[in-house]
C-alpha positions in Angstrom: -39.9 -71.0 -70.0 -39.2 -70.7 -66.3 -38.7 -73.1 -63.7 -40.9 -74.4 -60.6 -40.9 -75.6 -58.1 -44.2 -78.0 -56.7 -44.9 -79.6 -53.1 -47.2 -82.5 -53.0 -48.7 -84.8 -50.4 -50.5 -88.0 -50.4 -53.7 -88.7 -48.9 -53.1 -89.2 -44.9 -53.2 -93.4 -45.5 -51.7 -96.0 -44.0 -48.2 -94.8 -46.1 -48.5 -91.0 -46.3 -46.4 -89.8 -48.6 -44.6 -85.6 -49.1 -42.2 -83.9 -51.2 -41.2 -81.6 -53.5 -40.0 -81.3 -57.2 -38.9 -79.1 -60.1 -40.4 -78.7 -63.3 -40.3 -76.4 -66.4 -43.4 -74.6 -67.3 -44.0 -71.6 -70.1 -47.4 -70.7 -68.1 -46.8 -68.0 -65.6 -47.0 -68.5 -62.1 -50.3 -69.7 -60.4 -52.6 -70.1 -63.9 -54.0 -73.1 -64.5 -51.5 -74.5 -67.1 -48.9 -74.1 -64.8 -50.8 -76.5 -62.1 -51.5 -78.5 -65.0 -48.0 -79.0 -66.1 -46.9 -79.3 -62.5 -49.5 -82.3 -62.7 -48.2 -83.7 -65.8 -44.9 -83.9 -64.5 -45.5 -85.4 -61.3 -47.7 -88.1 -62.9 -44.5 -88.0 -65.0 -41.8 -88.9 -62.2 -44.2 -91.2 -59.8 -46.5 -92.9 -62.4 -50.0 -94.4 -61.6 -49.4 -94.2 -58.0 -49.5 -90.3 -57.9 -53.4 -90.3 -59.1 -54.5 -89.8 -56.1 -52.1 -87.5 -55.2 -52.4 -83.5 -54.4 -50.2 -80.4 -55.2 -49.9 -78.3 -52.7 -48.1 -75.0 -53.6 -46.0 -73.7 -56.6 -43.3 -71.6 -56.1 -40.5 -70.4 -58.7 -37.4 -71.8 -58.5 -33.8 -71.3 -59.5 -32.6 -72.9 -62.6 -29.9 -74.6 -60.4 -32.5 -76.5 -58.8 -33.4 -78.2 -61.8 -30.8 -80.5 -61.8 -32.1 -82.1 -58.6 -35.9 -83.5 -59.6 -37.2 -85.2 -57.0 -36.8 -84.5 -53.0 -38.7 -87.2 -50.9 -40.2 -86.2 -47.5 -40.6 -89.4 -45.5 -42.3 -89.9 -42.3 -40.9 -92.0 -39.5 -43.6 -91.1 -37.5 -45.4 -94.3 -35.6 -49.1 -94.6 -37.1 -51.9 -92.9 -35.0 -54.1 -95.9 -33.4 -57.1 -96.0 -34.2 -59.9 -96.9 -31.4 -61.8 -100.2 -32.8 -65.9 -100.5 -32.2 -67.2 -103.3 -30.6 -69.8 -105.0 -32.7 -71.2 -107.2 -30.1 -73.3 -104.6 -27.0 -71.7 -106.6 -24.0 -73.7 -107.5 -21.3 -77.3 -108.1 -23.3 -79.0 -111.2 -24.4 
């Protein structure tokens, strides 16, 4: 059994979302039932919100970083503005 270490991000939404967070996994690194218990576990910690959710890399990790879970990457960035169509063509009848 080893430990990992799994980044994640959100879709880019109105409330993007980043991070990172340990897990224990006996797959080896980068097989599939190590993404899948990477996924497990972060379904695990953030629940039915994470769904839609992606893992972005898996790294190993010490086993001293184990004993911190979660780290959450916010973004204080202001929103990007979106330009807004006009429905109505101006200027015909």
């Amino acid at each position: 059994m080893g430990f990992y270490r799994a980044q994640y991000a959100s879709p880019h939404n109105a409330n993007p979302q980043s991070g990172q967070f340990t897990f224990v996994s006996k797959h080896s690194l980068g097989s599939k039932g190590n993404e899948q218990d990477a996924r497990y576990k972060m379904l695990e910690l953030f629940g039915n919100e994470a769904v839609s959710w992606n893992i972005i890399r898996v790294e190993r990790a010490k086993s001293a970083e184990a004993d911190a879970p979660v780290q959450l990457g916010l973004d204080f960035r202001e929103p990007k503005k979106t330009r807004k169509r006009r429905t109505v063509e101006r200027g015909r009848m």
